[in-house]
C-alpha positions as CSV (number, residue, x, y, z in Angstrom):
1,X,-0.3,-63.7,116.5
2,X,2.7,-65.8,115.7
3,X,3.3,-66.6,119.3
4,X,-0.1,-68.2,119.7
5,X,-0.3,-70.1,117.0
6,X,3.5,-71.4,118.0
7,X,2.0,-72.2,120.7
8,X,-1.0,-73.7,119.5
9,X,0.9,-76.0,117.1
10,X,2.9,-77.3,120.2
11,X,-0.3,-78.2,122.2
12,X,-1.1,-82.0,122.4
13,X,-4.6,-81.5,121.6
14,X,-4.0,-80.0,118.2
15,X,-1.2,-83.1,117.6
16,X,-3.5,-85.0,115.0
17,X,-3.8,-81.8,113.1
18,X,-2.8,-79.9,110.1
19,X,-3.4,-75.7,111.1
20,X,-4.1,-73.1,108.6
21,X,-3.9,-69.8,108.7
22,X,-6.9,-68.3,106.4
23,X,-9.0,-65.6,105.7
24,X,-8.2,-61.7,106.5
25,X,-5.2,-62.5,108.8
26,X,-3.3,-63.6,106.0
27,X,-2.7,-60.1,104.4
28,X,-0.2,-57.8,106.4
29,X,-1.5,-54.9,108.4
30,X,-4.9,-56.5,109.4
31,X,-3.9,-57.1,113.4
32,X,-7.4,-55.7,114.4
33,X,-9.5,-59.2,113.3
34,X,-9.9,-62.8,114.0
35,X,-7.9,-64.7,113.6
36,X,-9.6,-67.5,111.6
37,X,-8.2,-71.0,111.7
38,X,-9.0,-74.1,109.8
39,X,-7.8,-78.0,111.5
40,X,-7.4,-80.7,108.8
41,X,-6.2,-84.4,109.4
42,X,-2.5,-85.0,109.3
43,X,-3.0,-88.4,107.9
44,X,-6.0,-88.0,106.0
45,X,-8.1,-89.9,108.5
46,X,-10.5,-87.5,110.1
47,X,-10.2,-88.0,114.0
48,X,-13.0,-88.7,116.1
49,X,-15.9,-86.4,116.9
50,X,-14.6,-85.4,120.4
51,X,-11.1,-85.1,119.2
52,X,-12.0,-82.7,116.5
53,X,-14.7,-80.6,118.8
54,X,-11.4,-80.6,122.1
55,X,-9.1,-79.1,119.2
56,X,-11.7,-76.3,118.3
57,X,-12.2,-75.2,121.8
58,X,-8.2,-75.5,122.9
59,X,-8.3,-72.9,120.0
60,X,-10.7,-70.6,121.5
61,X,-9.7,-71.2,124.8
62,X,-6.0,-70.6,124.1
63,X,-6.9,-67.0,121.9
64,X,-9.5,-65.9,125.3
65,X,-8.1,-67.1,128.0
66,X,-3.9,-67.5,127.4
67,X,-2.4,-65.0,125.2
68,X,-1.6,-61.2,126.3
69,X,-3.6,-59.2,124.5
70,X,-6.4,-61.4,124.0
71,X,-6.9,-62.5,120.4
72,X,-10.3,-64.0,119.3
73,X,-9.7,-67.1,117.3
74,X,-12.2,-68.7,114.9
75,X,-11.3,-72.3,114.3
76,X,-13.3,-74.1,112.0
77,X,-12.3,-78.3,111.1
78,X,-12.4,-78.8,107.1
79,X,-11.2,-83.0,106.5
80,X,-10.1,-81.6,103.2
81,X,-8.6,-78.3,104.7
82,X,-8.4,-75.1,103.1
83,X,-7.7,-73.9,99.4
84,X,-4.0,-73.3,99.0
85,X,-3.6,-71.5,95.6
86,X,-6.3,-68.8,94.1
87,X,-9.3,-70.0,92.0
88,X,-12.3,-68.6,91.8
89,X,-15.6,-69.6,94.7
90,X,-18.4,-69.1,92.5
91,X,-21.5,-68.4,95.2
92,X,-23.0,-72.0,94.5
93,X,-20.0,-73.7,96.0
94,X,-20.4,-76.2,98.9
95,X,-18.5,-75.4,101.9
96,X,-18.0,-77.7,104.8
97,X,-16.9,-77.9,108.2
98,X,-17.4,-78.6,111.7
99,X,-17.3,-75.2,113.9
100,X,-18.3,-74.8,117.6
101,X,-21.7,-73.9,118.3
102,X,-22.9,-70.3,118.4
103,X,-25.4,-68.0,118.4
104,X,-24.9,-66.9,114.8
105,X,-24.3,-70.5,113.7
106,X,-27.6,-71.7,115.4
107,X,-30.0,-68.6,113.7
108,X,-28.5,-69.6,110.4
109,X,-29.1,-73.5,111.4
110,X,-32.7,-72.4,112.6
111,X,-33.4,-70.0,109.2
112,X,-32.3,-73.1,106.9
113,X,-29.1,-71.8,105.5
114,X,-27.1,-75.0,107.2
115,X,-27.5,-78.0,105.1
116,X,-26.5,-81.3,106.4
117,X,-26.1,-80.6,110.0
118,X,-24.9,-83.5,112.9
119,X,-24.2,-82.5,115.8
120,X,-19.8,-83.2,116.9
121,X,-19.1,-83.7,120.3
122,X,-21.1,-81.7,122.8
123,X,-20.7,-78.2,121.6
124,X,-19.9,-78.5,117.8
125,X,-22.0,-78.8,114.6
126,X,-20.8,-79.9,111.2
127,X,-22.7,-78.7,108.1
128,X,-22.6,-77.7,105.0
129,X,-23.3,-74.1,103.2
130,X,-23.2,-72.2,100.1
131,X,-20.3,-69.9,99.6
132,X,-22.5,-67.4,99.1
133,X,-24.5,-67.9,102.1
134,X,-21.4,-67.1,104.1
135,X,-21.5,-63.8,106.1
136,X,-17.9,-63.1,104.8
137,X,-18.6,-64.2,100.9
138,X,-19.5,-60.0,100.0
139,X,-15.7,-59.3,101.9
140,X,-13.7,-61.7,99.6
141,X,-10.7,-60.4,97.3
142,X,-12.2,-60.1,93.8
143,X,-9.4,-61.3,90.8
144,X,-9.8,-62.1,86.8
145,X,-10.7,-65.9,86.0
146,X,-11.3,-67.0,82.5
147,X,-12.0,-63.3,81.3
148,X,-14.3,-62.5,84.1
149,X,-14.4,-61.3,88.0
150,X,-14.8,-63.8,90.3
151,X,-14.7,-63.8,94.6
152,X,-11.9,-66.2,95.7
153,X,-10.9,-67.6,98.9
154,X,-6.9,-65.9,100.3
155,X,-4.3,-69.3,99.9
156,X,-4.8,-70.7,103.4
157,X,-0.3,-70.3,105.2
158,X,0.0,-73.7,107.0
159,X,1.2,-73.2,110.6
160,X,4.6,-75.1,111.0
161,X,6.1,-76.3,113.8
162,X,8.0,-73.6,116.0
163,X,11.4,-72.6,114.3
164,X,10.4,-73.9,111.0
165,X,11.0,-71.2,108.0
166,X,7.1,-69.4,107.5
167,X,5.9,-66.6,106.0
168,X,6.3,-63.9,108.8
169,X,4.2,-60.7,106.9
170,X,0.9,-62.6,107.6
């Protein structure tokens, strides 16, 4: 996993980008699943439509079609970017982000669960969505907030440049 995502922070198309290493992939032992990505800006600036939609497929392209074993990556584009420290997602939150276009993401576009949707590039969509609407909102971690039991999104591990010190046990 490493080596790809070495080798996707070297690639020119992913140069305007802050990458984040969230979801499952973050614990240790979970090799078996996506890998699920999220791009921010570097600057703050969000980059253009066609810059941001060529980043999300070098992703996919780079998991499917260059690394040995393939690896399935799910990059998503958040201008914000990820959460970074633990706090609670209560199910109302609004989540939003510009992902490729797929099958599962056009039935949830078609059933009305997508708010906000503009198509990005050619291929891409962004949108908004309730946390709770997510298909992976049930899977979430489950910690104590203010004397209850809340879901909460894993602290996103930023993807450093080659040979930069990182957290290796993701």
């Amino acid at each position: 996993m490493w080596r790809l995502l070495d080798a996707l922070r070297a690639a020119p198309e992913l140069e305007p980008f802050r990458i984040w290493l969230v979801g499952s992939r973050v614990q240790s032992g979970r090799a078996e699943s996506d890998i699920d990505l999220v791009l921010s800006s570097r600057d703050g600036l969000p980059p253009c439509d066609e810059g941001v939609e060529r980043a999300l497929w070098h992703c996919r392209n780079r998991g499917l079609y260059a690394s040995n074993p393939v690896c399935i990556v799910d990059p998503c584009f958040r201008p914000d970017g990820p959460r970074t420290t633990v706090a609670p997602l209560p199910p109302r939150s609004i989540l939003k982000g510009v992902k490729l276009l797929s099958p599962r993401l056009l039935r949830e576009a078609l059933a009305g669960g997508l708010e906000g949707c503009r198509p990005v590039g050619r291929f891409s969509v962004e949108y908004s969505r309730r946390a709770g609407d997510t298909n992976y909102y049930r899977k979430l971690p489950i910690g104590p907030f203010s004397d209850s039991q809340s879901p909460y999104l894993r602290p996103a591990i930023e993807v450093a440049p080659a040979g930069a010190a990182r957290r290796r046990d993701a």
